[in-house]
Structures are given as C-alpha cells and as structure tokens.
C-alpha positions as CSV (number, residue, x, y, z in Angstrom):
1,X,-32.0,-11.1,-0.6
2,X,-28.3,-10.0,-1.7
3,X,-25.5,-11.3,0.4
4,X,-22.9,-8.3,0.4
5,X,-19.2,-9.8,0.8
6,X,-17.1,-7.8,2.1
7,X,-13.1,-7.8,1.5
8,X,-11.0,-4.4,0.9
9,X,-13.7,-2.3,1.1
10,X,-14.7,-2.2,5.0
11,X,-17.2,0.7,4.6
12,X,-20.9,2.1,3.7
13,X,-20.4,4.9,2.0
14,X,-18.7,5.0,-1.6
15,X,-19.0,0.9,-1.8
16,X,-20.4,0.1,-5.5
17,X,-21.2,-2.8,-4.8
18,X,-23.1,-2.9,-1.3
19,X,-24.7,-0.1,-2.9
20,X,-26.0,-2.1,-5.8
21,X,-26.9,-5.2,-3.6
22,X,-29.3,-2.2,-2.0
23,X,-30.9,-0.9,-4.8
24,X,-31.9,-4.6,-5.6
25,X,-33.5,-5.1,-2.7
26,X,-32.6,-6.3,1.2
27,X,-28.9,-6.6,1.2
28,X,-26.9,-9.0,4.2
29,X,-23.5,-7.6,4.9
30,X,-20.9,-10.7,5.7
31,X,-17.0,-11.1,6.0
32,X,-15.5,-14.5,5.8
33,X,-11.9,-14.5,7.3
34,X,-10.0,-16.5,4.9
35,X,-7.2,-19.0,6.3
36,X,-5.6,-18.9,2.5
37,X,-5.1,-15.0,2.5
38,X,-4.5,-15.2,6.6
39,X,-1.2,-16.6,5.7
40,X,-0.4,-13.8,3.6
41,X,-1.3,-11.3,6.3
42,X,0.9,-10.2,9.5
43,X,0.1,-8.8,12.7
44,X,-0.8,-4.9,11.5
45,X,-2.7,-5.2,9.0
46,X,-4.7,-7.6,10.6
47,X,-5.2,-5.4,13.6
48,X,-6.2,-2.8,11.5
49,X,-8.1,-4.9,9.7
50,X,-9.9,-5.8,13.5
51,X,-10.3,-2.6,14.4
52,X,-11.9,-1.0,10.7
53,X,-14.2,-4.2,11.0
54,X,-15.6,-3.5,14.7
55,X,-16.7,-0.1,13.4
56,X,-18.5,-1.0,10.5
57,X,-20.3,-3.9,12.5
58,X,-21.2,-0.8,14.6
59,X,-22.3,1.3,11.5
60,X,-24.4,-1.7,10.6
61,X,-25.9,-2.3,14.3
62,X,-27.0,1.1,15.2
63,X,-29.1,0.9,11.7
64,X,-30.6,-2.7,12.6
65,X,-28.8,-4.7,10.9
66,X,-26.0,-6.2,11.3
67,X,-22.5,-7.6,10.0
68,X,-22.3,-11.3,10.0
69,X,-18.9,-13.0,10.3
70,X,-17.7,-16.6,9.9
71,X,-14.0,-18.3,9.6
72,X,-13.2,-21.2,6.5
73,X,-13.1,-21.2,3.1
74,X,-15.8,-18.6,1.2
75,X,-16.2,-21.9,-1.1
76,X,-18.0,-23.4,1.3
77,X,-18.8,-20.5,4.0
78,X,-20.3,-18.1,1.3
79,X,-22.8,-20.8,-0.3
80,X,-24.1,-22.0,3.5
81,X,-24.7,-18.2,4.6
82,X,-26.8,-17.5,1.2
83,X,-28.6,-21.3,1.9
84,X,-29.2,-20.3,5.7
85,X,-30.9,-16.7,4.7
86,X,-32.6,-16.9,1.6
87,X,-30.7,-14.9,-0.1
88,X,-30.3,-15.9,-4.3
89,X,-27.2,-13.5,-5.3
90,X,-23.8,-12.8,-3.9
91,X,-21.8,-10.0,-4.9
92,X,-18.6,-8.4,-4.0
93,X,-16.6,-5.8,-5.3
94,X,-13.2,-7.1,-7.3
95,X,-9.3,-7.4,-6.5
96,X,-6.7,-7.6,-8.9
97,X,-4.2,-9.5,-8.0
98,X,-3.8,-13.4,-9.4
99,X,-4.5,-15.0,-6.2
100,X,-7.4,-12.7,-5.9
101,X,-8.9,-13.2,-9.2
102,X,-8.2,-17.5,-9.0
103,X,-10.3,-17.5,-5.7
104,X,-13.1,-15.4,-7.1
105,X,-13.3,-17.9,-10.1
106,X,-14.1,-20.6,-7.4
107,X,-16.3,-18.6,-5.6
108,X,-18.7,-18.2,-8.7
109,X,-18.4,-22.0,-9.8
110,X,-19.1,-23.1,-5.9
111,X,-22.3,-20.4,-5.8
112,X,-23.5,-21.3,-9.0
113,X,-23.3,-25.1,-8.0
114,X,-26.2,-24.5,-6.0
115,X,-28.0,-22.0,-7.9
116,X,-26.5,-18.6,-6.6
117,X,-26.2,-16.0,-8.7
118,X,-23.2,-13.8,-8.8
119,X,-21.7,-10.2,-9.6
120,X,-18.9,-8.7,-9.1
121,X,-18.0,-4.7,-9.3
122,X,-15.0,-2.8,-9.8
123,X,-15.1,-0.2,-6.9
124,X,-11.1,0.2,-5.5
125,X,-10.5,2.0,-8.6
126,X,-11.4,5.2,-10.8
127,X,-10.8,3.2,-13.7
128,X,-10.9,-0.7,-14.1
129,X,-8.3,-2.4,-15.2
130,X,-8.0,-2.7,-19.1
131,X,-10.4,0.4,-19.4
132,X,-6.6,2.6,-19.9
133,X,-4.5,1.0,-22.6
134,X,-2.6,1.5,-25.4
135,X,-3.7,1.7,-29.4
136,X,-3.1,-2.0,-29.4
137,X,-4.7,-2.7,-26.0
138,X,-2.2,-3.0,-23.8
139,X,-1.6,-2.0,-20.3
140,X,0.9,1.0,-20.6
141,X,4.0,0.6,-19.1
142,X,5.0,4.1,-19.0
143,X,3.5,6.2,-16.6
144,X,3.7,9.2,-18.7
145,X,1.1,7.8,-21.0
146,X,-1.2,6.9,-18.5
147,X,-1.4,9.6,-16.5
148,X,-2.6,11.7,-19.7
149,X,-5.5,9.7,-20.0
150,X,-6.4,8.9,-16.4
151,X,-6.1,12.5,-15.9
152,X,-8.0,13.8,-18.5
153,X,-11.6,11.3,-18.2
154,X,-14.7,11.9,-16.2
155,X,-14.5,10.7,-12.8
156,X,-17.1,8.6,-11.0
157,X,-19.5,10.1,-8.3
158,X,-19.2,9.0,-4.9
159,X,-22.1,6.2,-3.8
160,X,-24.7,6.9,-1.3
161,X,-24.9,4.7,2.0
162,X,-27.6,2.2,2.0
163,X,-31.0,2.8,3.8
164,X,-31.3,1.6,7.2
165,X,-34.5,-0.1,5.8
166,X,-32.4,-2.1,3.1
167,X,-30.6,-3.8,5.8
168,X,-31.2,-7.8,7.1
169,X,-32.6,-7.9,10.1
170,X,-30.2,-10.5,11.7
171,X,-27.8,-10.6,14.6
172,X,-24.3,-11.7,13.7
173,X,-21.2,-13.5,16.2
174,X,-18.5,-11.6,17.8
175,X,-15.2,-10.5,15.8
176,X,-12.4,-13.2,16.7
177,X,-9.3,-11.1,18.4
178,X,-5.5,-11.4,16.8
179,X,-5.1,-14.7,18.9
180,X,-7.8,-16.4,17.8
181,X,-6.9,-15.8,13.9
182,X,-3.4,-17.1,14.7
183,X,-1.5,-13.9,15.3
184,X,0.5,-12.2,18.2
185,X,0.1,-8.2,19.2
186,X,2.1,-6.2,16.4
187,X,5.2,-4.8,17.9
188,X,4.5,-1.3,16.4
189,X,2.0,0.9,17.2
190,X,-0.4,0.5,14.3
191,X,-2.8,3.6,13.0
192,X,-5.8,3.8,13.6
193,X,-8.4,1.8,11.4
194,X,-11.8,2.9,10.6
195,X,-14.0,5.0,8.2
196,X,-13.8,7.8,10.9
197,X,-10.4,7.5,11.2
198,X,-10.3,7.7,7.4
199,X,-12.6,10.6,7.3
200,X,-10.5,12.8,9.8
201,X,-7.3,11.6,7.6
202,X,-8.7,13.5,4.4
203,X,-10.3,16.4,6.1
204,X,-7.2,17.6,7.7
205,X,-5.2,17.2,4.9
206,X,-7.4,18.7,2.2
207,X,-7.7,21.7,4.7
208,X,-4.0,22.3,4.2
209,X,-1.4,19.7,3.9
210,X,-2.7,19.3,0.0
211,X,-2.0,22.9,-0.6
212,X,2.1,22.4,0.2
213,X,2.0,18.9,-1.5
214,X,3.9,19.7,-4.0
215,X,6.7,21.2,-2.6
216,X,6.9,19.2,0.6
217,X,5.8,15.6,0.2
218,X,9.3,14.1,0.1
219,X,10.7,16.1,3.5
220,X,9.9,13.0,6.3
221,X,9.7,15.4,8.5
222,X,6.9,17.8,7.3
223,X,4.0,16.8,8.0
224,X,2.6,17.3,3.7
225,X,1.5,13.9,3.2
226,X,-2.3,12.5,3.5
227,X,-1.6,9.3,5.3
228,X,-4.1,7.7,3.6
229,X,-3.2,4.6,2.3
230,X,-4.2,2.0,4.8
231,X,-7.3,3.3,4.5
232,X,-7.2,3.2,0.6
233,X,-5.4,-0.5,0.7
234,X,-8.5,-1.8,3.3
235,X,-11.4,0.6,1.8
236,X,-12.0,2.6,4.8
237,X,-12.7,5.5,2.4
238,X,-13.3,5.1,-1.0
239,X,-11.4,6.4,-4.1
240,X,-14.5,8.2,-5.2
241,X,-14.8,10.3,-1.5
242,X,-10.9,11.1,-2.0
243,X,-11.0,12.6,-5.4
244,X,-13.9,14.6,-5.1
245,X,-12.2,16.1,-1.8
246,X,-9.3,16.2,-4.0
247,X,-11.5,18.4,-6.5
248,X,-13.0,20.2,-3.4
249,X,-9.6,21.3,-1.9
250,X,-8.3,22.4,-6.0
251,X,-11.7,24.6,-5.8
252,X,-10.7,26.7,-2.9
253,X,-6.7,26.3,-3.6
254,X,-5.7,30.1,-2.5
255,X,-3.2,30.3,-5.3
256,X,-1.4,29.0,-8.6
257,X,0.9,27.0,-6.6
258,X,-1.4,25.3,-4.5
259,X,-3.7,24.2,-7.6
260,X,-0.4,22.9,-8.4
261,X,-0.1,21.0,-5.0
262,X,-3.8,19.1,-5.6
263,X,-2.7,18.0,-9.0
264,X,0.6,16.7,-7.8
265,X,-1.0,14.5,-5.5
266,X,-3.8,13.6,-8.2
267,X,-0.7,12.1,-9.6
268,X,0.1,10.5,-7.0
269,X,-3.6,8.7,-6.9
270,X,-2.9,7.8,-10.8
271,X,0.4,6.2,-9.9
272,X,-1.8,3.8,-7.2
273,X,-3.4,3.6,-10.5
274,X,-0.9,2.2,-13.1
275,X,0.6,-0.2,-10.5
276,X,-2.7,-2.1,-10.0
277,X,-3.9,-1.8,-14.2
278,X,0.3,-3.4,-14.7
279,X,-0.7,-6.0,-11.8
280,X,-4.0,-7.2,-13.2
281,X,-2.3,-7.3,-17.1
282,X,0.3,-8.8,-15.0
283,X,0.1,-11.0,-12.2
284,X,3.4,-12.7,-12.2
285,X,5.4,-9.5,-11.3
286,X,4.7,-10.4,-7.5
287,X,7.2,-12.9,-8.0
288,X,8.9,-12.1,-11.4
289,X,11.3,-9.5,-13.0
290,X,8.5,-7.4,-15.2
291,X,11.5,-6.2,-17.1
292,X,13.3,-8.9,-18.6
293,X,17.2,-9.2,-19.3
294,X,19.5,-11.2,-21.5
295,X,21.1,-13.0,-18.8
296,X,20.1,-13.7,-15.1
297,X,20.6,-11.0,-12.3
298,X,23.0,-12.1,-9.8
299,X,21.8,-11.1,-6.8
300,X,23.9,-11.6,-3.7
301,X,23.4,-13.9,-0.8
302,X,24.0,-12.1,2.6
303,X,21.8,-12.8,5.4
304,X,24.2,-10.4,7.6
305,X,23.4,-7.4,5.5
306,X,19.7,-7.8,5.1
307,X,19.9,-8.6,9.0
308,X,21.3,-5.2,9.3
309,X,19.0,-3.6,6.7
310,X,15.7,-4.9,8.8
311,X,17.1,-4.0,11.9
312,X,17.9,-0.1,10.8
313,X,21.5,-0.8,11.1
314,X,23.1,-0.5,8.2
315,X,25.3,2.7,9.6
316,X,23.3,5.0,6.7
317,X,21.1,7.4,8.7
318,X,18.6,7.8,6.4
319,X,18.0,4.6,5.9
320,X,18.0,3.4,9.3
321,X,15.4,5.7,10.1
322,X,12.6,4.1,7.3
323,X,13.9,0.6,8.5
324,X,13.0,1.8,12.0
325,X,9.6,4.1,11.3
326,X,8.8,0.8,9.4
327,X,9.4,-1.5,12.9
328,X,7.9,0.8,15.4
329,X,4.8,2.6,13.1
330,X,4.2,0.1,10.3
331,X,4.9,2.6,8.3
332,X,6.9,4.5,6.2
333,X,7.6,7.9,4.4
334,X,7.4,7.5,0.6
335,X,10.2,9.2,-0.5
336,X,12.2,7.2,2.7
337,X,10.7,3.8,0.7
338,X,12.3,4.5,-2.4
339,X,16.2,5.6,-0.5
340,X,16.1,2.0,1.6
341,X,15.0,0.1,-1.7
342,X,17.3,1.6,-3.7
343,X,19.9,0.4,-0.9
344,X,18.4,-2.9,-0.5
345,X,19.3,-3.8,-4.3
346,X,21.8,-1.3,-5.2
347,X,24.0,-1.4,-2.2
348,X,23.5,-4.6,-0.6
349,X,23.0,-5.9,-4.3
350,X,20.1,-8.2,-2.6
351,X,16.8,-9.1,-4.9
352,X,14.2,-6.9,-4.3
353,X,11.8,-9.8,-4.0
354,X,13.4,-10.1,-0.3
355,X,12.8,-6.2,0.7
356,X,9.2,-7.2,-0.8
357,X,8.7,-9.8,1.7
358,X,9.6,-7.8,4.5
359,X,7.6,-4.7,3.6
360,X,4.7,-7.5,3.4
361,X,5.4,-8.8,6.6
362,X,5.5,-5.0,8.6
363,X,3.5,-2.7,6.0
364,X,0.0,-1.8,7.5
365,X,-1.0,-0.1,4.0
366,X,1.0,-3.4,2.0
367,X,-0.6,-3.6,-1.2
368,X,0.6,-6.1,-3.7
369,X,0.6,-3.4,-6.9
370,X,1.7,-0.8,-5.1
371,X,4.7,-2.7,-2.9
372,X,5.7,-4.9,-6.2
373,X,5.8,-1.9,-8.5
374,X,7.9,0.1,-6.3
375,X,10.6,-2.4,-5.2
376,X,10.4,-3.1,-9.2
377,X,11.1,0.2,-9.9
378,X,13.7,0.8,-7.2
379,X,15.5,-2.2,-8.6
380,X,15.3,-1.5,-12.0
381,X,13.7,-4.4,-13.4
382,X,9.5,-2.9,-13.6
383,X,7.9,-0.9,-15.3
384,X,8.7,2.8,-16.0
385,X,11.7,1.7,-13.9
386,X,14.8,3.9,-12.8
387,X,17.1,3.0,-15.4
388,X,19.9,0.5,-14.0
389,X,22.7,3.2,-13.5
390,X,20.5,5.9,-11.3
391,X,21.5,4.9,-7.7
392,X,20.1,6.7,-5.2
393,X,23.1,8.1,-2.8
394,X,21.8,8.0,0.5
395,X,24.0,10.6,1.8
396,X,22.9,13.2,-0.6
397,X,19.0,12.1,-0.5
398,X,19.3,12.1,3.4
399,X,21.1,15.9,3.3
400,X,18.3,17.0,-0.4
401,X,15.1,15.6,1.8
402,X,15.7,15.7,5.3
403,X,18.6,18.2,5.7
404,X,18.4,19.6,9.5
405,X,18.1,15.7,9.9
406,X,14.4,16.1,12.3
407,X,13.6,12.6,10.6
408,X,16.9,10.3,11.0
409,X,16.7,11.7,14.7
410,X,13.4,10.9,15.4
411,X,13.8,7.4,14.7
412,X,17.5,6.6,15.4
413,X,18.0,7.7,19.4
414,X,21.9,7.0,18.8
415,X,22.2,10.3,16.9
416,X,19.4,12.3,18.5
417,X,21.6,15.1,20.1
418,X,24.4,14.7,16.6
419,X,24.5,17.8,14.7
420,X,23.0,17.7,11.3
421,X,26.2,17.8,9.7
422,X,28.0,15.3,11.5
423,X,24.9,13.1,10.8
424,X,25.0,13.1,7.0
425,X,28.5,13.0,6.6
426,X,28.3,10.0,8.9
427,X,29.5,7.4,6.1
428,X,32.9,9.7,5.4
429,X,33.6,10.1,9.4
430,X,36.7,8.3,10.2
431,X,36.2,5.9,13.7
432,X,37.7,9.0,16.1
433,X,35.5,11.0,14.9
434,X,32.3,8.8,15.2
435,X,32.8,7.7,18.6
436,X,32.6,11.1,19.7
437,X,29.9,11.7,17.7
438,X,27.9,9.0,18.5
439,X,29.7,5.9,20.0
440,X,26.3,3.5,19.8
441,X,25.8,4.2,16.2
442,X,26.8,1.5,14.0
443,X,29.6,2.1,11.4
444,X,28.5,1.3,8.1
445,X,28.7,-1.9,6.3
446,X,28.9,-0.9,3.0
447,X,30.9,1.9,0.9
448,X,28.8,3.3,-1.4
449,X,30.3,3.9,-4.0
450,X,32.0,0.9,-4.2
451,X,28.4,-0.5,-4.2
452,X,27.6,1.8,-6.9
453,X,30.4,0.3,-9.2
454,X,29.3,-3.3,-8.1
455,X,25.5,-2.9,-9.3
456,X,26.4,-1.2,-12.7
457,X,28.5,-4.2,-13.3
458,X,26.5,-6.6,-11.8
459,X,23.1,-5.0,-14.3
460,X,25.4,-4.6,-17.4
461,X,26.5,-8.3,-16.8
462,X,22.5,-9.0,-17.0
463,X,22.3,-7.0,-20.4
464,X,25.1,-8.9,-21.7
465,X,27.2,-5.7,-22.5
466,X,30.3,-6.0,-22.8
C-alpha cells in the first residue's frame, strides 16, 4: 500500500503524485495538520484550507475510500499511519520553500528509520525548479530570459483521477473546525475553496474574461482576471488543467487580439514560475534583500504610518481601497498590490519585509514566492526589480487604472457618492475643499513627492553614491 500525503495539492485530478501512488498499487490518502506550519497560517487560508479539504474527503467517500486526517508532527504522525495500515512507501508531491524542503528532509530520515520507502514529485509546477537556468546553471534573475524558455518547451499533460478500485478501504475522523486548530472566524469573507469552486473559476474565465486579458487585467474594476490563485497556492486545480484550458481558450480565440489576451496571461502563469525557481535557488529572500547594496537600507520606524497603511487610511484612494479589499475579501487586485507596495516602501519608506507579514497574515492565496518576489520587486531590492527611482504615483496609477474610480468606491464608503475627479485629485484638495467632498475621509499623511525625494536619497545612500 502507498500512503498519499497530501499538502498544497488538495485534489484528484491533475495530482502527479496520488496518481503515481495509484498506478503502484492501493493508494491511502492522509493529511497531517502540522502545528509548525499552523503558526505560519492565519484565519483564511486556513478556512479555505477547511473548506477545499471537506470536499476532497467527499470526493474520496463517495468512491469508498476515504481521506484520513490526524494532528502532530508528520515525523511521528506519518511513520504510525504507514505502521497502522501496511502500507511500505510514502509519497508526496514537493514544496519549495526552505522550511518546506528542511521538514521533508526529516520526514524521509524518520520513514526510513523504520523501513518506509519514500518519493517525492514535482507537481505545483510546469517546470521544476533548476530544470530553467542559465548557460552556467543558474536560476535567472531576469524574467525576460525565462519566460523565452518556459514559453517555448513542451508542456506536461494533465493526470488522470485515480480508480475508485485503487482506493483504501478505510474510514477516517472528522475535519477539526478553525477553533479546534487554534484560530478565530476570519473577519473577511473568504472565497470559496474547493476543486469545484476551482473548476467554475477557470471555465468562466476561459469562456471570456481570457479573451480581454490583455487589455484589462490591471482596471480593479473589470472583472478580466481569473481569480485563480487560491486555488493554484492550495492545489485545488492543478497547473496542468489550467494551461491546457489556457491552450483550449487560445484555440477558439475569435481574433488576433484575443490570442494575444491567452498569451499575456501565459505570462502571467511564467511569472508564478520565476518567483518559485528564484525561491528554491533561493530560500533566504523570505527574509533577505535578494539584491544586495553597498551599504544598509534605512528603512524607517513608524508604527503610525503602517497603522494607517493596514487600516486603508492612509488618505490615498487607491490605496485604501487594496488595504480594505485586502481586510474585507482576503484579497486583492494585482495591479492594486503593486500601487500599495510601492507606497508601503517608497512613501512610508517602511521595509517591505513588514507589508510581507501583513499580506501573510490576510492573503488567502499568500504564497511565499509569489508574496516575497513582489514586495521584492516593489521595493526594489529582488529580482528583475523596478529599478530604485521608478515610484509608482498613486494618484496617476489610481486616475491610468481605475479612472471613473468604480474600485476606490467600492471599497472606501467615505467617497462613494465623490465624483471621480475630486477623488483622484484628493491628495492636492486643500481642507475646504475636502470636507465638502468628503468630511470622513482621512487627509493624507504623506506628500508624495516629498516621499519620492526621500526614497531616492534614502536608496542612493544604500548604493553609496554620492
């Protein structure tokens, strides 16, 4: 027998690895919730997490088998559950990160302590990390580069569900809720988990959203996005099922411009890509600057300001709207990630390594590549960064992206019936004029272009120009 774990890949169909512990013979499906990785989780992932898990238990049930859960340390849990079954191999499909790849490492000494075999798969991925590099083997740290190669290869077909005949024949415990792992009911009002969920996600926006992609993706208001990517960070769907809708929807694109769409947001897939090869040739950019300088960044110290930031009251429409969407959805437009990052560091002239945490703490979809290469690249100090003296302007990115302001009024009631105009200019309104505009509305705390002077300083001082 094959014990199946799972991790981020809560699914059936598209899972390389359950599918290999099938073609070897009867394969046991478990989860072990982890108190190590619990205490990097937060309230909406995990209830996603809850909810994808009941419906693959479900999956697994109305085939006869079942999805068996247990609660410790896979050290120990792991070994006990292959003991208690019979089963004589383990296998899992791998993360990336270095806390990922230090616990696997014990996993395989524990299992092989008792004479467990092992094997572990790359599934989250097109391509494995350290299968894309440069002539000397490096992982690239231009995008550019990458994408012409990630583009160009063969892609992997999608894996087959396992037969309902393949499956133990056992009857596992009951999910624990939020408040039996330790956490409170998120206070936004998380998406729905679940392969089905997941499904619906990708069939609705391969039937049209893909084909205006290109053109739209960065309004927060039009709905041109896939919304995706809690399902791709928890392996709801798999990367395989996405690309060859991807390569479905490019098929019966009704123009030029909409082929144009699919391979904009086959980009976008590459770019999930680069950040998670960069993570796994480098697992201390969680933490670190990937981008080192001559001297040390100063970053300020002002708890009042990220206060404000967190809060969506930072008196910059735009970017109290993400702060917002992020508190009340767990989620946030992408384009809308990059303005309140760019803020964060540039404005504020806080280290990104805070905003990090906080995107941690209320992300559903928080990845570690994906969330440590952007703030990274926001702040200037990651790879294929925005070089040091491109700020974003958050007046002219709210007016460029979401210029009849549907978005900033969505999420910030204070301006909801503000004209457009008054709302962007908001930062250049004297006081008169903003409490007739909108009296609850905070002013804002910073000037940008003060700012703007203040960070070039503050990175040149790093380069030691000067």
């Amino acid at each position: 027998m094959n014990v199946h774990w799972h991790r981020r890949d809560l699914r059936a169909t598209d899972n390389r690895s359950l599918d290999a512990a099938a073609e070897a013979g009867t394969v046991l499906p478990v989860f072990v919730f982890d108190p190590e990785i619990l205490e990097f989780a937060s309230p909406p992932r995990v209830a996603f997490m809850l909810e994808s898990l009941a419906e693959l238990r479900s999956w697994y049930r109305d085939r006869g088998g079942d999805l068996l859960v247990a609660t410790g340390n896979p050290r120990d849990e792991l070994p006990r559950i292959a003991r208690d079954h019979g089963a004589d191999r383990v296998v899992w499909n791998r993360d990336y990160s270095g806390l990922a790849r230090e616990r696997d490492d014990a996993i395989r000494e524990a299992l092989s302590e008792v004479g467990i075999e092992t094997e572990s798969y790359d599934d989250a991925l097109l391509y494995e990390p350290g299968s894309i590099t440069t002539q000397d083997g490096e992982a690239y740290a231009v995008y550019s580069y990458f994408w012409r190669k990630w583009r160009d290869r063969e892609k992997e077909s999608v894996y087959p569900e396992p037969d309902a005949g393949r499956l133990a024949d056992v009857s596992g415990d009951s999910l624990p809720s939020l408040a039996d792992l330790g956490f409170d009911e998120p206070e936004a009002s998380v998406p729905g988990g679940g392969t089905d969920a997941a499904r619906r996600r990708l069939e609705s926006f391969c039937e049209g959203p893909i084909y205006r992609y290109a053109d739209r993706r960065d309004e927060p208001a039009a709905d041109a996005t896939s919304g995706l990517s809690p399902h791709l960070k928890w392996g709801t769907v798999g990367i395989r099922a996405v690309y060859e809708a991807l390569e479905g929807a490019r098929v019966e694109a009704p123009d030029d411009d909409a082929v144009e769409s699919c391979d904009e947001f086959a980009s976008q897939l590459a770019w999930r890509e680069f950040y998670a090869h960069a993570l796994a040739a480098n697992p201390h950019v969680v933490t670190a600057n990937y981008r080192s300088y001559e001297n040390p960044i100063e970053w300020r110290t002002d708890p009042e300001a990220f206060q404000a930031w967190t809060d969506g009251k930072t008196g910059y429409p735009i970017v109290d709207a993400g702060m917002r969407q992020l508190r009340n959805e767990a989620v946030m437009h992408n384009r809308v990630r990059m303005i309140v990052a760019s803020f964060l560091t540039k404005d504020l002239l806080l280290d990104w390594r805070e905003g990090y945490a906080w995107f941690r703490e209320k992300l559903v979809d928080h990845d570690t590549a994906n969330d440590a290469g952007g703030w990274q690249w926001a702040a200037g100090t990651g790879t294929d960064a925005q070089p040091y003296f491109r700020i974003f302007n958050p007046t002219t990115q709210g007016e460029r992206y979401d210029p009849d302001a549907e978005y900033i009024r969505e999420h910030v009631p204070e301006l909801e019936d503000a004209p457009a105009e008054a709302i962007h200019d908001w930062p250049d309104l004297d006081s008169e004029e903003r409490s007739a505009v909108a009296p609850a509305y905070p002013d804002p705390i910073v000037d940008h272009a003060t700012r703007r002077e203040a960070a070039i300083e503050m990175f040149e001082a790093a380069r030691g120009d000067g």
